[in-house]
Structure formats: C-alpha cells, structure tokens
N, CA, C and O atoms as CSV, one atom per row, in Angstrom:
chain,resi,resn,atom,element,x,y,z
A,1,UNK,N,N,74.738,102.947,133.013
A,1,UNK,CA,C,76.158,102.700,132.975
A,1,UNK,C,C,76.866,104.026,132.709
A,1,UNK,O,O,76.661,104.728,131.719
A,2,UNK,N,N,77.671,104.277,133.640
A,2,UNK,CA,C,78.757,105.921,133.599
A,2,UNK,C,C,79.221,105.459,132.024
A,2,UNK,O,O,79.367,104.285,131.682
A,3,UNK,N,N,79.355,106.254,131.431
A,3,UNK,CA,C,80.621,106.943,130.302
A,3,UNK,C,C,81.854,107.164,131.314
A,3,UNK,O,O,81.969,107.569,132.470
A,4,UNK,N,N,82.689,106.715,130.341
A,4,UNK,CA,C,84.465,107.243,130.873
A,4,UNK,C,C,84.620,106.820,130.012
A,4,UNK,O,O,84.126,105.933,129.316
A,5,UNK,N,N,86.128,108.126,129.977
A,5,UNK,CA,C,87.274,108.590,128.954
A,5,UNK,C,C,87.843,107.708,128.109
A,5,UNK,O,O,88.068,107.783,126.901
A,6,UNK,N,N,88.080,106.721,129.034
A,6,UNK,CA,C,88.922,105.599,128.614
A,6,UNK,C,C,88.720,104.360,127.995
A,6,UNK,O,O,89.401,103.337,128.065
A,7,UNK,N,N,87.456,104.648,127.240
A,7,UNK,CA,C,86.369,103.628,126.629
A,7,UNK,C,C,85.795,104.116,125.804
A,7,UNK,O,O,85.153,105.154,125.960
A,8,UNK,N,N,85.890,103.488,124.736
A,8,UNK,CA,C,84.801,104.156,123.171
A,8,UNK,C,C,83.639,103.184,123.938
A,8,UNK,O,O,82.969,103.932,124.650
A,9,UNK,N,N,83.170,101.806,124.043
A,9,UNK,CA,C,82.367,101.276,124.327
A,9,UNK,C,C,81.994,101.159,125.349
A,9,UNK,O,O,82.851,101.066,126.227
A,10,UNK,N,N,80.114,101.088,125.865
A,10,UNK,CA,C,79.732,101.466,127.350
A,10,UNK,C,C,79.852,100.159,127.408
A,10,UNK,O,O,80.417,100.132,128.502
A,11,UNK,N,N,79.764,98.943,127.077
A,11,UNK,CA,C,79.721,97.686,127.983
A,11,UNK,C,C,80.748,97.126,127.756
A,11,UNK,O,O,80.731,95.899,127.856
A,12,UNK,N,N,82.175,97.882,127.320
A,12,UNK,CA,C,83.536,97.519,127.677
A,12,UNK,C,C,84.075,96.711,129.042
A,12,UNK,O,O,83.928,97.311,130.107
A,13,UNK,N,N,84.471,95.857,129.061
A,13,UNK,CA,C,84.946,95.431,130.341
A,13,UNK,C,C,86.297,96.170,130.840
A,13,UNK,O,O,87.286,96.286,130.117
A,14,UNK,N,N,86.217,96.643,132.135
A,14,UNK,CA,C,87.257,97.400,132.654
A,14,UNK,C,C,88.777,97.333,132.798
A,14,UNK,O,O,89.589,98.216,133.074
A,15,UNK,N,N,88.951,95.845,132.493
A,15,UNK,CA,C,90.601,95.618,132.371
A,15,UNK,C,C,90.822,95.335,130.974
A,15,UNK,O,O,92.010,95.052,130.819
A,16,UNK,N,N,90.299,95.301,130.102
A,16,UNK,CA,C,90.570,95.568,128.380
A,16,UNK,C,C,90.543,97.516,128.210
A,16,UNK,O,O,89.784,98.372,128.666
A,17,UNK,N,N,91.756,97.576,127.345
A,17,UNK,CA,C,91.136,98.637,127.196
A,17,UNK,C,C,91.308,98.508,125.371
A,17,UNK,O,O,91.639,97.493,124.758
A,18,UNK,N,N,90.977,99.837,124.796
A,18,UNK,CA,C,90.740,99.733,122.996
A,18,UNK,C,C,91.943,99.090,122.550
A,18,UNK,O,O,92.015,98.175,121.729
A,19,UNK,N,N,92.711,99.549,123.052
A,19,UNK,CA,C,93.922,99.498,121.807
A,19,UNK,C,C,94.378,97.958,121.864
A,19,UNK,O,O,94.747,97.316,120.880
A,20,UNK,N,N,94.283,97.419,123.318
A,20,UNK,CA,C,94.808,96.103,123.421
A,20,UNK,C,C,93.947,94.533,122.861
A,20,UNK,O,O,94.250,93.375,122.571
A,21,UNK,N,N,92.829,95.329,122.940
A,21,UNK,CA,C,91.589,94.180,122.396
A,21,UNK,C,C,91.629,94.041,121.298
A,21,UNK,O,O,91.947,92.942,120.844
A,22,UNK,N,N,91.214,95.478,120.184
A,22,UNK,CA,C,90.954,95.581,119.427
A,22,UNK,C,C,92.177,95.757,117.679
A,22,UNK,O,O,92.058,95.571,116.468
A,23,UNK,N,N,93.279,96.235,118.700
A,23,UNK,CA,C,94.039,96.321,117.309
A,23,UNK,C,C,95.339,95.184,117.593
A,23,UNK,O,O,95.789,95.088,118.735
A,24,UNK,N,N,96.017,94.162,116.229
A,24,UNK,CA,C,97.097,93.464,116.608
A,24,UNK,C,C,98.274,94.319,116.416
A,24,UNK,O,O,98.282,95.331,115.715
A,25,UNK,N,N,99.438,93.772,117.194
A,25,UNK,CA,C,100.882,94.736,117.186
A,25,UNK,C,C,100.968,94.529,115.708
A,25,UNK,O,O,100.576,93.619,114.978
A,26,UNK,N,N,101.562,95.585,115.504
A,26,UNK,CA,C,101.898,95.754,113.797
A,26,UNK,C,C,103.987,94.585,114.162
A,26,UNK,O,O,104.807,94.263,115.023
A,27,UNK,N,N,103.614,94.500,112.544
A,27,UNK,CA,C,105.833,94.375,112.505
A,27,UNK,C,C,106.518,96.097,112.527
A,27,UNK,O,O,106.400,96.918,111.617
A,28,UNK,N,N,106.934,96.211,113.295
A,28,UNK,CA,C,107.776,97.442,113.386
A,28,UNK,C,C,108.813,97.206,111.894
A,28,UNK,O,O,109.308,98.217,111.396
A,29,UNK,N,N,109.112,95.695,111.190
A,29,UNK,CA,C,110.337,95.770,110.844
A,29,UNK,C,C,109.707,94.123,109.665
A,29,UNK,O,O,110.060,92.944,109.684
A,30,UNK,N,N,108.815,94.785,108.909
A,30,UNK,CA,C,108.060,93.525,108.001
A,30,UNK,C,C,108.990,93.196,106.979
A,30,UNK,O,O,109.472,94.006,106.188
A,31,UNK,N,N,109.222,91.992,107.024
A,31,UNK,CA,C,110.434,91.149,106.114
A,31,UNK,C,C,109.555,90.970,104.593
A,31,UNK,O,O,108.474,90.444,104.329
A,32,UNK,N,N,110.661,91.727,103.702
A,32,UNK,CA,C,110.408,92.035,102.285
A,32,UNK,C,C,111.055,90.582,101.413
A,32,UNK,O,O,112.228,90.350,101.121
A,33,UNK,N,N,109.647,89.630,101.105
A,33,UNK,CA,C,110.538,88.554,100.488
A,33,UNK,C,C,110.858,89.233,98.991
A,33,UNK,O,O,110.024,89.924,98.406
A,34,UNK,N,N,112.130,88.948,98.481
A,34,UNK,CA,C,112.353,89.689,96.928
A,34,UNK,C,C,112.330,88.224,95.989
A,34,UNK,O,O,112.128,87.137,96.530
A,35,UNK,N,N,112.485,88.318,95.016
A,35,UNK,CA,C,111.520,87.631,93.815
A,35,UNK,C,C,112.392,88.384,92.995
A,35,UNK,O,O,112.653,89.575,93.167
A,36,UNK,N,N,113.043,87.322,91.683
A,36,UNK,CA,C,112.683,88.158,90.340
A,36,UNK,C,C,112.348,87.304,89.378
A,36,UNK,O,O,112.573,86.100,89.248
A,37,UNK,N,N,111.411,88.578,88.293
A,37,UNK,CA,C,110.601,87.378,87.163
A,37,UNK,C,C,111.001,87.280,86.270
A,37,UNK,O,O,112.202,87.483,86.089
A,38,UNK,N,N,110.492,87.061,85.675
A,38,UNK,CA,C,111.016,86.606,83.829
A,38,UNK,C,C,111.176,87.874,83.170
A,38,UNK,O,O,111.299,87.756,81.950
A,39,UNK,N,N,111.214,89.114,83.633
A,39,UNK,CA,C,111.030,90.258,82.925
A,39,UNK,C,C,112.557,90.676,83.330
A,39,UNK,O,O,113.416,91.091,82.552
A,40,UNK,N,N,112.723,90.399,85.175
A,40,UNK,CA,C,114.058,91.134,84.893
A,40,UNK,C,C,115.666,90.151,84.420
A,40,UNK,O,O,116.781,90.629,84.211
A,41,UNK,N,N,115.209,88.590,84.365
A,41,UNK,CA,C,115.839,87.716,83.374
A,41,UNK,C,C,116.339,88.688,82.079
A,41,UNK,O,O,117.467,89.163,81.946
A,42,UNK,N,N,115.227,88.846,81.193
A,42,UNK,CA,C,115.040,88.805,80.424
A,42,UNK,C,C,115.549,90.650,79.887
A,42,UNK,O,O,115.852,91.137,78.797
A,43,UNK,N,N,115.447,91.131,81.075
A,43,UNK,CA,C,116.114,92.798,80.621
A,43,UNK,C,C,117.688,92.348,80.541
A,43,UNK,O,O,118.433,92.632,79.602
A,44,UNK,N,N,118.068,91.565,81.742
A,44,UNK,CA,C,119.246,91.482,82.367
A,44,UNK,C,C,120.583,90.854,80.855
A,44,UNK,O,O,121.806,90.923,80.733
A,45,UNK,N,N,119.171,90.159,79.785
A,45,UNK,CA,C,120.227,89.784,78.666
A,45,UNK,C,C,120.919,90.916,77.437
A,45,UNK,O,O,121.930,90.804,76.742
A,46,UNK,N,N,120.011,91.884,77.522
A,46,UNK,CA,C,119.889,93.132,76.688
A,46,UNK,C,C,120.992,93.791,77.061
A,46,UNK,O,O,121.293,93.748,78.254
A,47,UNK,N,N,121.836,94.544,76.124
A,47,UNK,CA,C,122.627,95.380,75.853
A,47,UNK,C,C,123.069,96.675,77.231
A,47,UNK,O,O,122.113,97.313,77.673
A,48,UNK,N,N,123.923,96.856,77.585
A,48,UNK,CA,C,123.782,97.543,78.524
A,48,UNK,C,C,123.273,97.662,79.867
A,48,UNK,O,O,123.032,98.641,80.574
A,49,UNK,N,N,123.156,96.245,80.064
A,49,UNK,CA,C,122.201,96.183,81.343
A,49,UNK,C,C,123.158,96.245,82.657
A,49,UNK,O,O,122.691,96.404,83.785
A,50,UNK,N,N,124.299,96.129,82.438
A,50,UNK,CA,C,125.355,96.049,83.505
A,50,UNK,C,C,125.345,97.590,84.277
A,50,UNK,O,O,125.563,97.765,85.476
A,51,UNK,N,N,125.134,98.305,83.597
A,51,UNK,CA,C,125.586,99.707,84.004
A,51,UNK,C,C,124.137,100.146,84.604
A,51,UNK,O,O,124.130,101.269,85.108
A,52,UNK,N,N,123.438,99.735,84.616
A,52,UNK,CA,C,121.828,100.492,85.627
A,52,UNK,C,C,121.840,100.276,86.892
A,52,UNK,O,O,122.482,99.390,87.456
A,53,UNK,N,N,121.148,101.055,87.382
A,53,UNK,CA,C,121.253,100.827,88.892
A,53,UNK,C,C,120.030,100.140,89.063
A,53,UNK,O,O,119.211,99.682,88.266
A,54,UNK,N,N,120.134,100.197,90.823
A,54,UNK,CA,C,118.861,99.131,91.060
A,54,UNK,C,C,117.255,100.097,90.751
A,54,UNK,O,O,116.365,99.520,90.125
A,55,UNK,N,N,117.084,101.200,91.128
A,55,UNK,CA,C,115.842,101.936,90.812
A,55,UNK,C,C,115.393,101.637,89.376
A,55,UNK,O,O,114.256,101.268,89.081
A,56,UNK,N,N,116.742,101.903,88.217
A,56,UNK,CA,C,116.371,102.297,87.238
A,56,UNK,C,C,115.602,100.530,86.894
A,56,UNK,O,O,114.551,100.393,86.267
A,57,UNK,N,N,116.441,99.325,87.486
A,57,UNK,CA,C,115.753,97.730,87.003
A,57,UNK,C,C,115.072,97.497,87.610
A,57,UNK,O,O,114.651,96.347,87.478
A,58,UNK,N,N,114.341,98.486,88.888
A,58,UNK,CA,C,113.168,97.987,89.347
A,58,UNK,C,C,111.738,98.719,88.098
A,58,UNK,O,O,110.599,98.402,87.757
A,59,UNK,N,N,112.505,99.561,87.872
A,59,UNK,CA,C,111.497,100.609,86.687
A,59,UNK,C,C,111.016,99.884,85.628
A,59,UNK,O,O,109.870,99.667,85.237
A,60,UNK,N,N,112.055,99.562,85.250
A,60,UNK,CA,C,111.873,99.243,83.997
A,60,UNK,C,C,111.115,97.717,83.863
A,60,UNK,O,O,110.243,97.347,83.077
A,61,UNK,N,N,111.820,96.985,84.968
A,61,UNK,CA,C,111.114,95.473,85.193
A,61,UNK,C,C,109.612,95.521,85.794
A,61,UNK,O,O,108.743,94.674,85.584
A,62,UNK,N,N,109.520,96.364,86.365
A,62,UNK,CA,C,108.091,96.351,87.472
A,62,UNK,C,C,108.192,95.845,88.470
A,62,UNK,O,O,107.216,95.587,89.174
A,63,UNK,N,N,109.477,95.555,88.807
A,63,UNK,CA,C,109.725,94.377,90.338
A,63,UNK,C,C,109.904,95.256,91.404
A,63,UNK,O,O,111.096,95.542,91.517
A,64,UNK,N,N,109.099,95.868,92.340
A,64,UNK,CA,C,109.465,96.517,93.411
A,64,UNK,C,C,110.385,95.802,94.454
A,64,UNK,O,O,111.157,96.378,95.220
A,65,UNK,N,N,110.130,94.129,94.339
A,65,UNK,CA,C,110.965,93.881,95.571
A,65,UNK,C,C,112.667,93.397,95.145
A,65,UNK,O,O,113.304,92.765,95.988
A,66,UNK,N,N,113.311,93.744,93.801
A,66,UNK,CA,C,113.867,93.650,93.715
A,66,UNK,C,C,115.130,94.287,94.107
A,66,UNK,O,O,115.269,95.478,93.826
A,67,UNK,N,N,116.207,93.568,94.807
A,67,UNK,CA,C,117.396,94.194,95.642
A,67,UNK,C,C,118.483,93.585,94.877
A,67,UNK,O,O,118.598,92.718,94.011
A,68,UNK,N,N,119.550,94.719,95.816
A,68,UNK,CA,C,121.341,95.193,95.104
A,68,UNK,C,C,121.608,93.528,94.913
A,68,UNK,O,O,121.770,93.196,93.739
A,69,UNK,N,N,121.663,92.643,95.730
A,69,UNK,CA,C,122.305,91.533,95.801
A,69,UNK,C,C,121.866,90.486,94.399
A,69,UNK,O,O,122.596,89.683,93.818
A,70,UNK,N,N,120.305,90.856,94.097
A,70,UNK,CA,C,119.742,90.255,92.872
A,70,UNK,C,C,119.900,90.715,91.828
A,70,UNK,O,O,119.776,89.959,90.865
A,71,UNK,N,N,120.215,92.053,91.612
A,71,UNK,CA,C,120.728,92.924,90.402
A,71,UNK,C,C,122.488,92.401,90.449
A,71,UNK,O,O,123.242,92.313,89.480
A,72,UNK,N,N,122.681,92.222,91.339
A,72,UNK,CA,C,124.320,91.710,90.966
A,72,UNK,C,C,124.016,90.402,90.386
A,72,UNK,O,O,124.349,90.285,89.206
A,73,UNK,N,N,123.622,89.683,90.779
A,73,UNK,CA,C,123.290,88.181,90.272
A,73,UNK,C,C,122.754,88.470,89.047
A,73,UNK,O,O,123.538,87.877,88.307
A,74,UNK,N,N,121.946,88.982,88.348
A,74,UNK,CA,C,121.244,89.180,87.060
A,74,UNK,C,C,122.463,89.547,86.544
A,74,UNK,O,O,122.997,88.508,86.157
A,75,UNK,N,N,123.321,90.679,86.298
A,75,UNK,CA,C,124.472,91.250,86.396
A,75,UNK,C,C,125.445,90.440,85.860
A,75,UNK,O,O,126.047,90.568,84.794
A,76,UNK,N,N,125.552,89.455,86.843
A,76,UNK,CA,C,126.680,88.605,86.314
A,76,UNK,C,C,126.099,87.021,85.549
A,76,UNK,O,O,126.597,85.905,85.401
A,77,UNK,N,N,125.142,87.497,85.290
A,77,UNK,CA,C,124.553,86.271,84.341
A,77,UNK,C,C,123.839,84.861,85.298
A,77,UNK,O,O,123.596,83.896,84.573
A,78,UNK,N,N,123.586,84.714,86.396
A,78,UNK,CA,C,124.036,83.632,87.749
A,78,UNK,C,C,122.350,83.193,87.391
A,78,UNK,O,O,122.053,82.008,87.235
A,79,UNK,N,N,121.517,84.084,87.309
A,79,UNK,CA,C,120.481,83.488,87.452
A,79,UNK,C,C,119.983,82.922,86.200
A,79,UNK,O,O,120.368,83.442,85.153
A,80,UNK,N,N,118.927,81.616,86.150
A,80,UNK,CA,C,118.578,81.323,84.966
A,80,UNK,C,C,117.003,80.779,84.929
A,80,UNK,O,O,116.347,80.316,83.996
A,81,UNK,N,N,116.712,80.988,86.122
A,81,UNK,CA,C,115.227,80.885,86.096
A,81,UNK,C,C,114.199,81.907,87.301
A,81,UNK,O,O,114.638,82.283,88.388
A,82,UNK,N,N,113.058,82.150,86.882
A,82,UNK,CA,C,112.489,83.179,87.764
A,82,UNK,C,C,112.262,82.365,89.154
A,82,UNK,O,O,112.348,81.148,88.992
A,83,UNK,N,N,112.031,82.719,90.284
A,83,UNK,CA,C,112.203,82.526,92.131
A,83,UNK,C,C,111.054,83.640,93.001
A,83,UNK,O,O,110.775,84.819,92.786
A,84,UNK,N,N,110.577,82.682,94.028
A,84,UNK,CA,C,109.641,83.322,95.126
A,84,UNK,C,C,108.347,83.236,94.096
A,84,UNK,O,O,108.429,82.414,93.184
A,85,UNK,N,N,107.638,83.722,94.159
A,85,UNK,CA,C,106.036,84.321,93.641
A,85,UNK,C,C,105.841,84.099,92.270
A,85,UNK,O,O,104.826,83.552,91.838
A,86,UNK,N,N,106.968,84.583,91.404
A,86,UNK,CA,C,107.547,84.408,89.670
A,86,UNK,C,C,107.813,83.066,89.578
A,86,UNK,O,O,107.361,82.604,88.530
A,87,UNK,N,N,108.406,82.213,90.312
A,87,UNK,CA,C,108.130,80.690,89.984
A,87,UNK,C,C,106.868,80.019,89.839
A,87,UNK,O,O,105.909,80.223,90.583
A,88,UNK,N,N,106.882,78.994,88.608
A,88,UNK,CA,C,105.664,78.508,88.069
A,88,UNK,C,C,105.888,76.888,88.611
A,88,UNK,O,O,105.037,76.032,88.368
C-alpha cells in the first residue's frame, strides 16, 4: 500500500480524511452557564460589598462563572438562595 501525504494512516479510506473522521467541531462560542453559591450570598451581606467589582467577587468568592448582571443582583440584595450547580 503507497504512503501519501494526506494520511497519517496506511489503511485510511480515501474519501475520509484525519481531521474530518477523527476530530469533532469544537464550539467556536461555548455558552458559560453562571451559578452563584452560598459564598457569594454570603460575601454579598458583609460590609462594603456594594463597591467591588466583578474580578475582585469572583476572587474573593471562588466563583469564576460569576457575571456583572449577578453581582448587581447580589448588590441589590435580590438573591436569596444559591442557583445552577450551587443548588442543593
């Protein structure tokens, strides 16, 4: 069986080629579900919490997927129980 270029494998069939067989399309654009837990509840009651930004309450909480729209809600007191993954 010839070797060619266009094939890591010799008993490849000729209308597959690697990339299409072997690897799935990625998400160009993977949807980040956000969550917050009982930690950033629970910062959100503490002294000063109005004035942090979102980096500094993802820091301090450990919540990476936490976003602007959920720090406003913590913010203004709205939430009262943890949501997504943090729900028991």
């Amino acid at each position: 069986m010839a070797i060619r270029p266009d094939k890591n494998v010799l008993n490849e069939h000729a209308k597959f080629n690697t990339v299409d067989k072997y690897k799935a399309k990625a998400d160009e654009n993977p949807i980040q579900v956000a969550d917050i837990s009982a930690m950033d509840i629970s910062l959100s009651k503490s002294r000063g919490y109005s004035k942090i930004s979102l980096d500094m309450a993802r820091e301090l909480s450990g919540n990476p997927t936490l976003t602007q729209n959920e720090l406003k809600d913590l913010k203004e007191k709205n939430v009262k129980e943890p949501t997504g993954k943090f729900k028991q």
